[in-house]
N, C-alpha and C positions, 0 to 999 in steps of 0.2 A: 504494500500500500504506500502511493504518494504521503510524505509526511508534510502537510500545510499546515502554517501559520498564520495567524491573526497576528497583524501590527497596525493596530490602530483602524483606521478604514480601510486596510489594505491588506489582503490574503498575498502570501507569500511562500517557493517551495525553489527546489534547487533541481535542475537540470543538467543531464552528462551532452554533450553537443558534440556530433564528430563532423567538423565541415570537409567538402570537396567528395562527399559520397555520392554515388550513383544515382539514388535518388531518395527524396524527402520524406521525410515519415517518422511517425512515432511509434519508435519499436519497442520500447516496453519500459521497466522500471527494472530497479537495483538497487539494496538498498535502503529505499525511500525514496529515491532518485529516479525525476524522469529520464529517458534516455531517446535522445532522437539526431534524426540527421538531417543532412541539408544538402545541395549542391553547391552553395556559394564557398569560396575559397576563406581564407581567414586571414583577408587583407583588406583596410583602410575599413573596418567594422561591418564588413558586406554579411559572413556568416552570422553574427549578432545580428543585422537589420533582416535577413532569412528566417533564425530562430522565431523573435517576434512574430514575421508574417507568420510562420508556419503553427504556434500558438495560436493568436489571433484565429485566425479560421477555425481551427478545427475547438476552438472553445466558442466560436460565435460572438467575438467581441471585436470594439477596435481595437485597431494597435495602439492608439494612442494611450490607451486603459494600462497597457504594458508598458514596463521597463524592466534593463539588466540593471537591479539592484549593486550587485558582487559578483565579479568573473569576469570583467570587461576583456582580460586577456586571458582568460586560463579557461579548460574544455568546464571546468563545471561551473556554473553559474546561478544565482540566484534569480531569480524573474520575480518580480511584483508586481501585482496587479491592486489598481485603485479602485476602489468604491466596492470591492466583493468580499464573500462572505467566504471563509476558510472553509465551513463545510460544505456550499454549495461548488467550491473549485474541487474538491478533494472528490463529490461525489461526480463530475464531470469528468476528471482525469481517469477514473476508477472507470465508468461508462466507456470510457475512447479507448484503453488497454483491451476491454471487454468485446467490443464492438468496433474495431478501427473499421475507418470511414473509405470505402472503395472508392 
């Protein structure tokens, strides 16, 4: 299970990112940790602005709701999301492992 947190008005959980992969997709958890990939490479912040979209979507949110909290430069990163609820992300995330999106 995703481990998310409450901070304040904002749900927050930590993410394993492998950029310049094949293709995009959230391939499962570790950990606590989500783990997903991306195509963009991990230069001038392109895989981080991928991450996002690729969150974004498949949680049905905008990106702007998103940000990389911690990890700017390292594969595991923090994501937080503004204005959501820790258990309504956690049962989402839980849903998309369950059910990934064809």
């Amino acid at each position: 299970m995703i481990l998310v947190r409450q901070e304040g008005e904002a749900a927050s959980f930590r993410a394993h990112l492998q950029p310049k992969a094949s293709r995009e997709a959230i391939v499962g958890e570790a950990d606590g940790i989500l783990r997903l990939r991306v195509n963009a490479p991990p230069v001038d912040g392109r895989a981080n602005e991928a991450c996002l979209r690729l969150l974004a979507k498949a949680l049905d949110l905008p990106v702007s709701r998103l940000r990389i909290a911690a990890g700017q430069h390292a594969r595991v990163k923090t994501i937080q999301i503004a204005g959501a609820s820790a258990d309504l992300i956690r049962l989402a995330l839980c849903d998309l492992l369950e059910h990934p999106k064809r």
